[in-house]
C-alpha positions as CSV (number, residue, x, y, z in Angstrom):
1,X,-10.9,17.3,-29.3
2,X,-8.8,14.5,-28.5
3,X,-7.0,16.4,-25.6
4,X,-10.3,17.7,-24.5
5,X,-11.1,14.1,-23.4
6,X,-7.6,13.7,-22.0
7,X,-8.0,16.4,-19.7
8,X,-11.5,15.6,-18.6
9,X,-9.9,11.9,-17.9
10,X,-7.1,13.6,-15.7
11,X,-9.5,15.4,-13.8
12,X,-11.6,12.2,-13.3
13,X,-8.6,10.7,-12.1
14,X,-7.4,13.7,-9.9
15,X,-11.3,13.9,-8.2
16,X,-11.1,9.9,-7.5
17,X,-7.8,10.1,-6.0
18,X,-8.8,13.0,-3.9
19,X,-12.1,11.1,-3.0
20,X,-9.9,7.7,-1.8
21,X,-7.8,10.2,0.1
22,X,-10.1,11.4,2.7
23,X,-11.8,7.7,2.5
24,X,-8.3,6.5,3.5
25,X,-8.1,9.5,6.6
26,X,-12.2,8.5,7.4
27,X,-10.8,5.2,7.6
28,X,-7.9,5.6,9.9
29,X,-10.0,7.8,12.1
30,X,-12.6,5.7,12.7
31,X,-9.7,2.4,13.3
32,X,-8.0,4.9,15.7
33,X,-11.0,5.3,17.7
34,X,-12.3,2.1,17.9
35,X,-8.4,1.1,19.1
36,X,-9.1,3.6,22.0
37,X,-12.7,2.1,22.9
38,X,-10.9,-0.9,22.8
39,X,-8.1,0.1,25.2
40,X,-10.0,1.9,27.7
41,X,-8.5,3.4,30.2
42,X,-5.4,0.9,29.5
43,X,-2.2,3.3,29.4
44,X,-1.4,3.8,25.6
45,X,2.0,3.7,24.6
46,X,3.7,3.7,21.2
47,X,1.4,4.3,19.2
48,X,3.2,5.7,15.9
49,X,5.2,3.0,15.6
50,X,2.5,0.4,16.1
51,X,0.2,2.2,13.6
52,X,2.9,3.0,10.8
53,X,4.0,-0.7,11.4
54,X,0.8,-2.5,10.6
55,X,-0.2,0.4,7.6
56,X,3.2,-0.4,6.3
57,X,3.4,-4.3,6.2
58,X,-0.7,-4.7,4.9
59,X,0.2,-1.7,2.3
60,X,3.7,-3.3,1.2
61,X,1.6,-6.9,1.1
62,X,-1.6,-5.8,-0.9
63,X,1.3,-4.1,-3.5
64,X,3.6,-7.0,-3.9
65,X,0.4,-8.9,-4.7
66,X,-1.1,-6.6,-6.6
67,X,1.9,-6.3,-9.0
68,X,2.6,-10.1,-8.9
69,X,5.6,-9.7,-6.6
70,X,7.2,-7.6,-8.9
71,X,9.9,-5.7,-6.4
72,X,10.5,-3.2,-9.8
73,X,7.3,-2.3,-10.3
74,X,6.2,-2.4,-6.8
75,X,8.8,0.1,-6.1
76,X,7.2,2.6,-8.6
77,X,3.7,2.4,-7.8
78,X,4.6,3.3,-3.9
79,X,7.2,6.2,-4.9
80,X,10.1,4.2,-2.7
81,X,13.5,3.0,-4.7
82,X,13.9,-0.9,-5.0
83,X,16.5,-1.2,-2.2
84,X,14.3,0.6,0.4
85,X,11.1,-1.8,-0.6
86,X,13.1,-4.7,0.1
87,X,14.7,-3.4,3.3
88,X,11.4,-2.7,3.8
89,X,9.7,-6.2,2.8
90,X,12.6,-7.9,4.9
91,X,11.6,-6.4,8.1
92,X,8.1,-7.4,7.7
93,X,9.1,-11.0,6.9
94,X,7.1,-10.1,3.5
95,X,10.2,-11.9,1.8
């Protein structure tokens, strides 16, 4: 019985996660065309790097918050090795 539960709790988990996911994309879509109304017909150049750069730094801040500045734990929650979050951290000026 007890795994019963377990399992139902995973696939709670697993539905919740997918449902954040394609929030996340909905979110991103909509920010990407709203940067494009915004641009108009300015030329549009660089645009990976200037995306992944701010989605990077607000991610890597709302983390380091979230786990009290804890690089360690941090590290585990986004699936990245310590040394790479604080390369990372350092070239947003997050440390």
């Amino acid at each position: 019985m007890k795994q019963a539960g377990a399992a139902l709790a995973l696939q709670a988990a697993v539905s919740a996660q997918s449902r954040s996911g394609s929030d996340l994309r909905e979110e991103v879509h909509n920010s990407v065309d709203h940067y494009f109304e915004n641009m108009g017909r300015e030329p549009v150049t660089d645009l990976h790097r200037l995306v992944m750069s701010e989605v990077e730094s607000t991610l890597l801040a709302h983390v380091m918050r979230r786990t009290g500045n804890n690089q360690s734990k941090a590290a585990v929650m986004l699936g990245l090795n310590r040394g790479t979050l604080r390369a990372r951290l350092k070239q947003y000026g997050l440390i």
